[in-house]
C-alpha positions as a printed NumPy array, in Angstrom:
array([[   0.664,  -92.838,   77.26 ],
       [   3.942,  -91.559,   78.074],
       [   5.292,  -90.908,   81.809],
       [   4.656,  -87.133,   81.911],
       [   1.054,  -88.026,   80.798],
       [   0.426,  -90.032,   83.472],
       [   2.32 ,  -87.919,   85.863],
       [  -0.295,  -85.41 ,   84.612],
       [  -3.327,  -86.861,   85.014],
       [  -2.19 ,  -88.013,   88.633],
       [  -1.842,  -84.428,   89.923],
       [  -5.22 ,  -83.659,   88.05 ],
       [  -6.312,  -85.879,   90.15 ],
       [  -4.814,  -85.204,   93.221],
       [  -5.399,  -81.181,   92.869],
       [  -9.194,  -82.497,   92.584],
       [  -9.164,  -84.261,   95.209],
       [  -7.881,  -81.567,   97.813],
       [  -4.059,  -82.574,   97.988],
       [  -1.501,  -80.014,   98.419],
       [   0.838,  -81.32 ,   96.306],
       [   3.633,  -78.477,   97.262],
       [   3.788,  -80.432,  100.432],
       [   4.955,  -83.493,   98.942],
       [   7.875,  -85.698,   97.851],
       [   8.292,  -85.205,   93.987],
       [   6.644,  -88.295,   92.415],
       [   7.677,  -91.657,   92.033],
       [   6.595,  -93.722,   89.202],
       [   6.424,  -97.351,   88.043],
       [   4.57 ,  -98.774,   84.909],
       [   3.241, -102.13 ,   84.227],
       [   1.835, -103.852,   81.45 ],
       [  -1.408, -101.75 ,   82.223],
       [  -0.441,  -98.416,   83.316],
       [   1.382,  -96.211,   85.784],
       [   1.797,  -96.032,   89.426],
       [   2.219,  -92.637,   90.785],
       [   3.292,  -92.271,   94.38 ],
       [   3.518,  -89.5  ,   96.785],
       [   5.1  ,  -88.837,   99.907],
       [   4.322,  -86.179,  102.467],
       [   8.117,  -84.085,  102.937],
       [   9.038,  -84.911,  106.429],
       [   7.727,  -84.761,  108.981],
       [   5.343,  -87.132,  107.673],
       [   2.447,  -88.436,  109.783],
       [   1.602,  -92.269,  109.474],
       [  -0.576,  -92.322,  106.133],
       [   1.102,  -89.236,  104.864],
       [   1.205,  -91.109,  101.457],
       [  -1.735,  -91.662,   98.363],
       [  -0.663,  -93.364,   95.079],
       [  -2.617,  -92.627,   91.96 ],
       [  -3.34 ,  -95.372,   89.757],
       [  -3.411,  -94.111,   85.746],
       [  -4.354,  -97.276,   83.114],
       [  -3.778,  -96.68 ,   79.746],
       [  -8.202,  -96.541,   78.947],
       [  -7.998,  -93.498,   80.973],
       [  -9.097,  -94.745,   84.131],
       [  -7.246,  -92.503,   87.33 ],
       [  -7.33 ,  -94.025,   90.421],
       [  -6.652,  -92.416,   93.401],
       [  -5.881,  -94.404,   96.395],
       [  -5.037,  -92.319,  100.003],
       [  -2.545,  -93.178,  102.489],
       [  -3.16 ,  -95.341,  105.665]])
């Protein structure tokens, strides 16, 4: 799976799960071993928890994990 793949399937998944993604940070991304990390950022002002990652491994699985 390349980057843009899993950069892909993360805003599948967040546009699935309800997330605005217009009102976000453009993506950051780290891979592993395993997979890729996407991150996003609400764009300032950003409320405590204005963050979810989305977790992509290379079987497919997407992950979505929301901010705190």
């Amino acid at each position: 799976m390349t980057e843009q793949e899993a950069i892909s399937a993360a805003e599948r998944e967040a546009l699935e799960a309800g997330y605005a993604l217009d009102d976000y940070e453009p993506a950051s991304v780290r891979s592993d071993d395993r997979g890729w990390s996407v991150f996003y950022t609400l764009k300032p002002p950003a409320p405590p928890g204005g963050h979810f990652s989305v977790r992509v491994e290379k079987a497919d699985v997407v992950r979505l994990f929301p901010g705190r």
